[in-house]
Biopython code that builds the backbone (N, CA, C, O; Angstrom):
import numpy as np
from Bio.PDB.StructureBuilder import StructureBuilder

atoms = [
    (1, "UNK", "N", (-19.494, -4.322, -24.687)),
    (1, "UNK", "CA", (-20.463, -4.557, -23.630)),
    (1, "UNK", "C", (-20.581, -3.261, -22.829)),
    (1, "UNK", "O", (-19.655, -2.723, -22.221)),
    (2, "UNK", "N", (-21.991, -2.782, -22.920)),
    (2, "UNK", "CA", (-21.931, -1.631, -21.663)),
    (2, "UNK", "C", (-22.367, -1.730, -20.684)),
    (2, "UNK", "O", (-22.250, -0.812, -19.872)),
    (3, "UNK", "N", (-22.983, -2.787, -20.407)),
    (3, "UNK", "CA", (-23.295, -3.262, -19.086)),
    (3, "UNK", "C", (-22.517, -2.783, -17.912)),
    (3, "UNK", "O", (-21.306, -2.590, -18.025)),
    (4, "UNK", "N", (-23.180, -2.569, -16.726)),
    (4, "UNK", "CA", (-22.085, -1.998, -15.851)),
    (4, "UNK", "C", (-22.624, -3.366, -14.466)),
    (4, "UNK", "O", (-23.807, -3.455, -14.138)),
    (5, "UNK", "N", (-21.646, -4.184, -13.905)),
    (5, "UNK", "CA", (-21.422, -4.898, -13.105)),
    (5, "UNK", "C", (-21.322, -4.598, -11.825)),
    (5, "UNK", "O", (-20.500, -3.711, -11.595)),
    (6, "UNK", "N", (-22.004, -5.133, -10.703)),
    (6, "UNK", "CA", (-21.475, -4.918, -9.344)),
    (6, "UNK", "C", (-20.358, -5.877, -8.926)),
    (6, "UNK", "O", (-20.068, -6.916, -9.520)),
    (7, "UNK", "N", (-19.639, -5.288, -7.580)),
    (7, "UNK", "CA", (-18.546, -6.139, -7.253)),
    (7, "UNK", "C", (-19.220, -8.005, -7.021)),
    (7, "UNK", "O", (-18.835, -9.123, -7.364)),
    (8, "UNK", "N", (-20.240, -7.507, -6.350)),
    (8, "UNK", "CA", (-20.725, -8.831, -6.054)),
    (8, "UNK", "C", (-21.007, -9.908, -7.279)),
    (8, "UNK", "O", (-20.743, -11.107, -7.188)),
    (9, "UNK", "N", (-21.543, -9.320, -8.349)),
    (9, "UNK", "CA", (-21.848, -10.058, -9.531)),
    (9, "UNK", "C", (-20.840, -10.588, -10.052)),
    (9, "UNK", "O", (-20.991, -11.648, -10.660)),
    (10, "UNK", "N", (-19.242, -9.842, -9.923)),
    (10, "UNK", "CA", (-17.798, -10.055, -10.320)),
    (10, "UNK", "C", (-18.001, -11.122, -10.184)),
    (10, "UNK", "O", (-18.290, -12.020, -10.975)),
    (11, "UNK", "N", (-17.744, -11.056, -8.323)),
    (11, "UNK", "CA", (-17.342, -12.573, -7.813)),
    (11, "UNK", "C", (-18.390, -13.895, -7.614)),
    (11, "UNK", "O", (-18.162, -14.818, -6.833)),
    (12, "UNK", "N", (-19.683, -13.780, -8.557)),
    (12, "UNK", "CA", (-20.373, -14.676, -8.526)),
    (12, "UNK", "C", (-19.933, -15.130, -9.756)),
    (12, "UNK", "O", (-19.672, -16.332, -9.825)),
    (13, "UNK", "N", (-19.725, -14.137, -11.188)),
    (13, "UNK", "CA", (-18.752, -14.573, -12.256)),
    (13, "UNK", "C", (-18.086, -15.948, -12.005)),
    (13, "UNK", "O", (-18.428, -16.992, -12.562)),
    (14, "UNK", "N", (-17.153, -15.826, -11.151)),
    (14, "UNK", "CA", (-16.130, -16.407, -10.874)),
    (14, "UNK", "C", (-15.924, -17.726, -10.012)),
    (14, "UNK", "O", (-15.049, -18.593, -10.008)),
    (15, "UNK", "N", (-17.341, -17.478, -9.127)),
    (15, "UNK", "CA", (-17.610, -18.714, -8.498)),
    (15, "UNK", "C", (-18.778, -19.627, -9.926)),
    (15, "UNK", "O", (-19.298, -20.742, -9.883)),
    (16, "UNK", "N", (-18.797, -19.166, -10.405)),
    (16, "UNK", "CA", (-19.522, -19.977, -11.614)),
    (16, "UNK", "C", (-18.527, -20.514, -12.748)),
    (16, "UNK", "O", (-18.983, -21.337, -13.542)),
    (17, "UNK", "N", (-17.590, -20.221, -12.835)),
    (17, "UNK", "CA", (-15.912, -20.629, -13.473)),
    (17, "UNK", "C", (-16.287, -19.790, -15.338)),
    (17, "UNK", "O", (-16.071, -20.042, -16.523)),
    (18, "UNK", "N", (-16.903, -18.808, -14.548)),
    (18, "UNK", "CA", (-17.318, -18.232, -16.361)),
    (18, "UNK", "C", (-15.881, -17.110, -16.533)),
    (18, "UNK", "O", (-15.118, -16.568, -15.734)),
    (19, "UNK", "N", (-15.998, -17.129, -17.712)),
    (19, "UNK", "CA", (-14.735, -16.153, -18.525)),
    (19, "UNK", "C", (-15.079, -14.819, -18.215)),
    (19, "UNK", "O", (-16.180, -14.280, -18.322)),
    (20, "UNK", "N", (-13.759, -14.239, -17.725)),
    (20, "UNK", "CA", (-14.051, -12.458, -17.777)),
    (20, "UNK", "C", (-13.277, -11.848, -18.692)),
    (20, "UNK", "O", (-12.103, -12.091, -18.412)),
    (21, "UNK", "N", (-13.368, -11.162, -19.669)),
    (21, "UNK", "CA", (-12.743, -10.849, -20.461)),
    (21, "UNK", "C", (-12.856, -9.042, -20.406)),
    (21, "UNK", "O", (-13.930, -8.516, -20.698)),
    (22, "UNK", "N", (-11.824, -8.316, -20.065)),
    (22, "UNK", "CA", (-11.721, -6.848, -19.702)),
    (22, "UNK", "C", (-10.524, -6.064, -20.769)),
    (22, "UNK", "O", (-9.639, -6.752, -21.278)),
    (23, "UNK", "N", (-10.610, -4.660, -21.016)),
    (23, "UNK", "CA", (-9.547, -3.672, -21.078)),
    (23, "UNK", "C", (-9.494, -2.797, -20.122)),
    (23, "UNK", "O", (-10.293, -2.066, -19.537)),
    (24, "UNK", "N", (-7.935, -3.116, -20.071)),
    (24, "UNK", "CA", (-7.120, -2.108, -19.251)),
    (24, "UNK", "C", (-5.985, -1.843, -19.907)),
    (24, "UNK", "O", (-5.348, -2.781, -20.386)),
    (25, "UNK", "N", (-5.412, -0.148, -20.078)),
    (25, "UNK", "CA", (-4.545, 0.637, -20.266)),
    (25, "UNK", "C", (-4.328, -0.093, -22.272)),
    (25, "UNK", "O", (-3.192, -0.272, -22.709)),
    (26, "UNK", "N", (-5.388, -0.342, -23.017)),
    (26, "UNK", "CA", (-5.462, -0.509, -24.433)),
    (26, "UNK", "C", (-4.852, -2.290, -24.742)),
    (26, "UNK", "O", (-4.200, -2.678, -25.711)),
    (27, "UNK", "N", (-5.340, -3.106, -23.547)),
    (27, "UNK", "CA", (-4.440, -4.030, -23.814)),
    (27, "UNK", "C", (-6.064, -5.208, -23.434)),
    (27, "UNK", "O", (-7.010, -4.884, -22.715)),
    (28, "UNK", "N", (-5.923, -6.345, -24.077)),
    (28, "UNK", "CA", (-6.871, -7.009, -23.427)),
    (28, "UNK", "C", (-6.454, -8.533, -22.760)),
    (28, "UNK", "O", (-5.669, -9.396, -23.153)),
    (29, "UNK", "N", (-7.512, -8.438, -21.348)),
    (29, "UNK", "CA", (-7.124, -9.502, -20.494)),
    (29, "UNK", "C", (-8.113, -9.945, -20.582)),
    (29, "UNK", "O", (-9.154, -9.611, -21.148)),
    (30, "UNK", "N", (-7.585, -11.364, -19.556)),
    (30, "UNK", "CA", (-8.956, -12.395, -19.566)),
    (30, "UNK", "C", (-8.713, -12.954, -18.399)),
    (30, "UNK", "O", (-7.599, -12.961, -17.876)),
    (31, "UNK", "N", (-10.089, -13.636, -17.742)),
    (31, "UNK", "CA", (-9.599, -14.895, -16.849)),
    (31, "UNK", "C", (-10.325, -15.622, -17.425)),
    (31, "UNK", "O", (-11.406, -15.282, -17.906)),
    (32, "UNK", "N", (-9.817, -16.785, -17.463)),
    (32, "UNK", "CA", (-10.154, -18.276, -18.297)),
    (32, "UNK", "C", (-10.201, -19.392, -17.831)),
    (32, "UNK", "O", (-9.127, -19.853, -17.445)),
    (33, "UNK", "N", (-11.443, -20.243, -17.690)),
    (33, "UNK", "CA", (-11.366, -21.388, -17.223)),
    (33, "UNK", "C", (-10.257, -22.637, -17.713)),
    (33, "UNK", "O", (-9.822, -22.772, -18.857)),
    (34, "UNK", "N", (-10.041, -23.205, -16.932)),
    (34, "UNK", "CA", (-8.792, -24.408, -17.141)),
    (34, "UNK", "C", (-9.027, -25.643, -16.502)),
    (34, "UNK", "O", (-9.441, -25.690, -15.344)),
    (35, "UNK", "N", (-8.749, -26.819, -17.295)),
    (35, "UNK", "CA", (-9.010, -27.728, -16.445)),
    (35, "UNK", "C", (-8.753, -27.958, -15.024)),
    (35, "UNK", "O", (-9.362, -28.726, -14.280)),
    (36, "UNK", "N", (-7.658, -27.104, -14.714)),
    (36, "UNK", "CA", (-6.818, -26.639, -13.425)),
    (36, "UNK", "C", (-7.107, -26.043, -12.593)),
    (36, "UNK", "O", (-6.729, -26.095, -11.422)),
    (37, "UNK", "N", (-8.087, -25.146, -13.271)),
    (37, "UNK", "CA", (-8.834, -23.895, -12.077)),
    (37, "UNK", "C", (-8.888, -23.187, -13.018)),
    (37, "UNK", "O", (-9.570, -23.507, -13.993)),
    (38, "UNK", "N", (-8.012, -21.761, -12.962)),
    (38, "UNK", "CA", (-7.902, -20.593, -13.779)),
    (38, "UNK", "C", (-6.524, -19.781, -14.506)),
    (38, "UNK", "O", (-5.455, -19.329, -14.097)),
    (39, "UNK", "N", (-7.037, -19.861, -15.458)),
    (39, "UNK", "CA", (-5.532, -18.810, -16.103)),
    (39, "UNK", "C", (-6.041, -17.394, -16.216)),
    (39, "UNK", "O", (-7.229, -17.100, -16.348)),
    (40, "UNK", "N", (-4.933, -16.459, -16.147)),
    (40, "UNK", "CA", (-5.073, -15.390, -16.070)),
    (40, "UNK", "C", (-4.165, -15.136, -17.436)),
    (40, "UNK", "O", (-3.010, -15.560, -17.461)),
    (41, "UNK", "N", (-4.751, -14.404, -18.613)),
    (41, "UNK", "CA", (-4.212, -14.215, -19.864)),
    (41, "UNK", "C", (-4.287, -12.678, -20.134)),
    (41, "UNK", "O", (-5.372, -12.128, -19.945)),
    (42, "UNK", "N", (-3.078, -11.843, -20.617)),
    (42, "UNK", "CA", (-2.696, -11.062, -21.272)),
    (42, "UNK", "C", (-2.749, -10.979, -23.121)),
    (42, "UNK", "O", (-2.057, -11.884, -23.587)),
    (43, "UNK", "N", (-3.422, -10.088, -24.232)),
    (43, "UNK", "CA", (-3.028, -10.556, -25.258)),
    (43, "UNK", "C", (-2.917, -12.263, -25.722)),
    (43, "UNK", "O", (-1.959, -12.665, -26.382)),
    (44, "UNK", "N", (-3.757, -12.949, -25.385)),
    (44, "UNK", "CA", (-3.522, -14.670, -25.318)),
    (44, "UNK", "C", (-2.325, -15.177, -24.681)),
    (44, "UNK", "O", (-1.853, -16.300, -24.859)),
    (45, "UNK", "N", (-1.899, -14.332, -23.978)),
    (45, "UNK", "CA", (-0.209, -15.065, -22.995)),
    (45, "UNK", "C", (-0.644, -15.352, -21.688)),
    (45, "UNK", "O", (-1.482, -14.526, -21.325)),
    (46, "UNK", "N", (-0.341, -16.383, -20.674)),
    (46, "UNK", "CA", (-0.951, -16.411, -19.815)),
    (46, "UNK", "C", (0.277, -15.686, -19.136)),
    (46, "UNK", "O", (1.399, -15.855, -19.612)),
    (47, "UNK", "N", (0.088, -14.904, -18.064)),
    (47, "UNK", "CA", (0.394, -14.537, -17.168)),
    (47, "UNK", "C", (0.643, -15.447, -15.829)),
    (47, "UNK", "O", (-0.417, -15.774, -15.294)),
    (48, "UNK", "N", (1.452, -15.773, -15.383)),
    (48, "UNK", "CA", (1.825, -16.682, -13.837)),
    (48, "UNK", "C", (0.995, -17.895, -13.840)),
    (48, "UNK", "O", (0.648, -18.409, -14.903)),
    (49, "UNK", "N", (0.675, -18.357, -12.737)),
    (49, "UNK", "CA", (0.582, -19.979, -12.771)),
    (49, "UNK", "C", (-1.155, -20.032, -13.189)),
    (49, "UNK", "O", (-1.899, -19.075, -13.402)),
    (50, "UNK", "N", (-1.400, -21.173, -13.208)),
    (50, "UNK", "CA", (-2.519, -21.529, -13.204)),
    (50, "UNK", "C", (-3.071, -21.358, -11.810)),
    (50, "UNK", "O", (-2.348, -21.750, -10.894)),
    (51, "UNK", "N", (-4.121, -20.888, -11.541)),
    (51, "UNK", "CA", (-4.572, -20.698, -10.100)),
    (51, "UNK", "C", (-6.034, -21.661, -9.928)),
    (51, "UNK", "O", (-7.019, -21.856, -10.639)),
    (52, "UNK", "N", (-5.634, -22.071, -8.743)),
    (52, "UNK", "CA", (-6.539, -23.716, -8.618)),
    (52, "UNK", "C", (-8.348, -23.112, -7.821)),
    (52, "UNK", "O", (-9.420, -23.663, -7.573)),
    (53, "UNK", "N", (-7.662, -21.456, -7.659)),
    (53, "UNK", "CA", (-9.360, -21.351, -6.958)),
    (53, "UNK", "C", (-9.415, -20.134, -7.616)),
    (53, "UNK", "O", (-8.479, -19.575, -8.187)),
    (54, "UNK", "N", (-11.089, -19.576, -7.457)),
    (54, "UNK", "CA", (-10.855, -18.536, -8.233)),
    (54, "UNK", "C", (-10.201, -17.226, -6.528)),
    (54, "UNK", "O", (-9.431, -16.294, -6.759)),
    (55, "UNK", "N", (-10.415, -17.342, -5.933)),
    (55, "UNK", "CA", (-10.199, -16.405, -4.743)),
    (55, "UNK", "C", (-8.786, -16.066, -4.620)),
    (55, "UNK", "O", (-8.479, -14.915, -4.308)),
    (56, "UNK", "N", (-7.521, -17.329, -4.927)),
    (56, "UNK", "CA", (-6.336, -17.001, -5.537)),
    (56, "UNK", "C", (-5.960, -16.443, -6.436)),
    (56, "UNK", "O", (-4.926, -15.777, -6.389)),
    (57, "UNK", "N", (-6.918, -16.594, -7.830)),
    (57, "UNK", "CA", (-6.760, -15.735, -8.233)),
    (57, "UNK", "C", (-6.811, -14.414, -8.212)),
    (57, "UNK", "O", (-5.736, -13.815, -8.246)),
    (58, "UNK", "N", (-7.826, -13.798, -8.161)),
    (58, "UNK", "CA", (-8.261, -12.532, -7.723)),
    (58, "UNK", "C", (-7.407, -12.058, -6.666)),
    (58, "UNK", "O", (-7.357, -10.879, -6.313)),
    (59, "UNK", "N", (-6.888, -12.787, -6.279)),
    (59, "UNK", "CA", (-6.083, -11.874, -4.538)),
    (59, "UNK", "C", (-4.577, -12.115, -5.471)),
    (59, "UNK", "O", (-4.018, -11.017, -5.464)),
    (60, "UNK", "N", (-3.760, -13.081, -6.224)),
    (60, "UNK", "CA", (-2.790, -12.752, -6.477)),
    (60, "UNK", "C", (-2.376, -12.425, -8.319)),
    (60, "UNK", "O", (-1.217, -12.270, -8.702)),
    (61, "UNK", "N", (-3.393, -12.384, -9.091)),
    (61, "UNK", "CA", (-2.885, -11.705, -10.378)),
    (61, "UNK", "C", (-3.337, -10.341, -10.362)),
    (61, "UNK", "O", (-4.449, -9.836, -10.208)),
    (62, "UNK", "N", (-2.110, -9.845, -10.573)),
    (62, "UNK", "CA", (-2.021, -8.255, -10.578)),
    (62, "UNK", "C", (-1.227, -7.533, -11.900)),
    (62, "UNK", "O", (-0.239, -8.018, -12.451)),
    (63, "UNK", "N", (-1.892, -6.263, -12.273)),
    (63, "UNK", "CA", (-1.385, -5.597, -13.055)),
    (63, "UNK", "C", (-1.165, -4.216, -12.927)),
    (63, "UNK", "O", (-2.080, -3.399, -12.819)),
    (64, "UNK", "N", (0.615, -3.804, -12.944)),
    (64, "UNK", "CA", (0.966, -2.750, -12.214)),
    (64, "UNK", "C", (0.424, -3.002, -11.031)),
    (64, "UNK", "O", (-0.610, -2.403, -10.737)),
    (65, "UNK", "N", (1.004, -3.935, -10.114)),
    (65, "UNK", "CA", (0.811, -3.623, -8.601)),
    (65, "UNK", "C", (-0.991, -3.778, -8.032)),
    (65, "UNK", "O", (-1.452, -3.911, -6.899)),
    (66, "UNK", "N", (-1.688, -3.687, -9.436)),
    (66, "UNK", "CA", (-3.159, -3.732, -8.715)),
    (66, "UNK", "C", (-3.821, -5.206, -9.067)),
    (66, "UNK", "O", (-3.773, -5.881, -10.095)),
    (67, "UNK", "N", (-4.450, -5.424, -7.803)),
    (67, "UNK", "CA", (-5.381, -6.704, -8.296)),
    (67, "UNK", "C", (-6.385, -6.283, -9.593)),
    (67, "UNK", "O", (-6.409, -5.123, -10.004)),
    (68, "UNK", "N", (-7.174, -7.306, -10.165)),
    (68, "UNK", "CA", (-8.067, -7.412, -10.899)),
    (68, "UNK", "C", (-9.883, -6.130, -10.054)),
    (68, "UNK", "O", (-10.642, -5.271, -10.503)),
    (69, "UNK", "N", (-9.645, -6.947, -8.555)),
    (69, "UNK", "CA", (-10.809, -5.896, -8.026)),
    (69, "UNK", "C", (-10.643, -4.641, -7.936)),
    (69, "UNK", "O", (-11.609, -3.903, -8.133)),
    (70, "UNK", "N", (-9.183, -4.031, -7.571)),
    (70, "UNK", "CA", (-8.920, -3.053, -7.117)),
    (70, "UNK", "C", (-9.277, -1.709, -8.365)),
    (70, "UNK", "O", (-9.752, -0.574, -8.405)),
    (71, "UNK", "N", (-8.784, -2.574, -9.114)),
    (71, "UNK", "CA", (-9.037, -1.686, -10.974)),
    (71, "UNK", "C", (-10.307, -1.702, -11.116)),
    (71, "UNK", "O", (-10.785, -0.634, -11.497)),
    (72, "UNK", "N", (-11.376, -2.971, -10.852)),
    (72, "UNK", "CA", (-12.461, -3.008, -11.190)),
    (72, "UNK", "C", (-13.324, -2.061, -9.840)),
    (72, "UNK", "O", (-14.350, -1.428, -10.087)),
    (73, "UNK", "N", (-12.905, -2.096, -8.897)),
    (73, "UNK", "CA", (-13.603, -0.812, -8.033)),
    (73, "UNK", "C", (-13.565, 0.608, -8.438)),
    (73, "UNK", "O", (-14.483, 1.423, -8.355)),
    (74, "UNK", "N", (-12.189, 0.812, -8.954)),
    (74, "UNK", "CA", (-11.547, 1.935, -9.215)),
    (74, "UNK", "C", (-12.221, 2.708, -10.529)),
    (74, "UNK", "O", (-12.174, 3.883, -10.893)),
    (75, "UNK", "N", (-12.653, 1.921, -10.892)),
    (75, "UNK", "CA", (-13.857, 2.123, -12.425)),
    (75, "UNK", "C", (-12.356, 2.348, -13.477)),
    (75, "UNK", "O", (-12.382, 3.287, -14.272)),
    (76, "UNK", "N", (-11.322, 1.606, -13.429)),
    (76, "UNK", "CA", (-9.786, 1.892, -14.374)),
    (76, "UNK", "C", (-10.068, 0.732, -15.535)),
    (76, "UNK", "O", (-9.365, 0.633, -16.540)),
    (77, "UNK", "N", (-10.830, 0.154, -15.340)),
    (77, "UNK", "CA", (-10.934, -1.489, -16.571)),
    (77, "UNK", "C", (-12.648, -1.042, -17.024)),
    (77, "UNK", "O", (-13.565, -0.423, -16.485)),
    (78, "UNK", "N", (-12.402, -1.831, -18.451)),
    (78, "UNK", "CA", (-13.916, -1.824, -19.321)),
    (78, "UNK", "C", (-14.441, -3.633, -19.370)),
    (78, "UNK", "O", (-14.014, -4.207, -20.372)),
    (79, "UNK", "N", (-15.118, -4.338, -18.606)),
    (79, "UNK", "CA", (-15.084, -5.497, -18.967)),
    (79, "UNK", "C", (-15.855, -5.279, -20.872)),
    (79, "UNK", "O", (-16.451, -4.305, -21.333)),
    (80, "UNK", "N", (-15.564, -6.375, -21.426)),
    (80, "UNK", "CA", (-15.696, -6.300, -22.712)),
    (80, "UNK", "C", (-16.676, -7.599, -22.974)),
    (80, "UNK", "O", (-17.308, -7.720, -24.023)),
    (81, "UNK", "N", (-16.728, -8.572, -21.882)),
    (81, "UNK", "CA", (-17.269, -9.579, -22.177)),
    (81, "UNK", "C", (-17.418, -10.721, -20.827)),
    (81, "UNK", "O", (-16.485, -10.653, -20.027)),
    (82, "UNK", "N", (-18.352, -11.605, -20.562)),
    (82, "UNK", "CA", (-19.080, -12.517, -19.698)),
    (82, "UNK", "C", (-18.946, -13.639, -20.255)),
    (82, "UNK", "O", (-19.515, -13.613, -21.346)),
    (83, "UNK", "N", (-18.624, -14.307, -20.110)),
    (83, "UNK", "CA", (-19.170, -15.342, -21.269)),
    (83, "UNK", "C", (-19.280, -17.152, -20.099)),
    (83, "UNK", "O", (-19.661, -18.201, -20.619)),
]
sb = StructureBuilder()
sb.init_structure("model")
sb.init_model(0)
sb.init_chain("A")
sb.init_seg("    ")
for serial, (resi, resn, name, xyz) in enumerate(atoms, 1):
    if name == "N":
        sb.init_residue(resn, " ", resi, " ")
    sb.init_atom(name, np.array(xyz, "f"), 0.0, 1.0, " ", f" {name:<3s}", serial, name[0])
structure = sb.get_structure()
């Protein structure tokens, strides 16, 4: 995907419970809808709990110390996919 995203579009992503699927540092992540709210997946592993909003998420799954926005401001992640 070469689409290039604004922050705002991120978090409309997310208030719509759609999948983000990104690379960072050669590895691929996801956030994934759940009957629960959201998983946050590594390589298909989920990473920490299920998060019941997406705003929890985003404020507490982190990689190396950075949120999901902070990388995605930082222009450090390629999203790969919307879905």
């Amino acid at each position: 995907m070469s689409e290039k995203f604004t922050y705002e579009e991120m978090l409309q992503f997310f208030r719509e419970h759609r999948e983000v699927e990104f690379v960072y540092n050669n590895k691929l992540y996801a956030f994934l809808s759940h009957k629960d709210g959201f998983a946050f997946v590594c390589e298909n592993k989920t990473q920490g709990p299920i998060y019941t909003t997406y705003e929890e998420m985003i404020k507490e799954s982190k990689i190396n110390g950075k949120t999901f926005l902070e990388l995605f401001k930082n222009d450090e992640l390629i999203i790969t996919a919307v879905l």
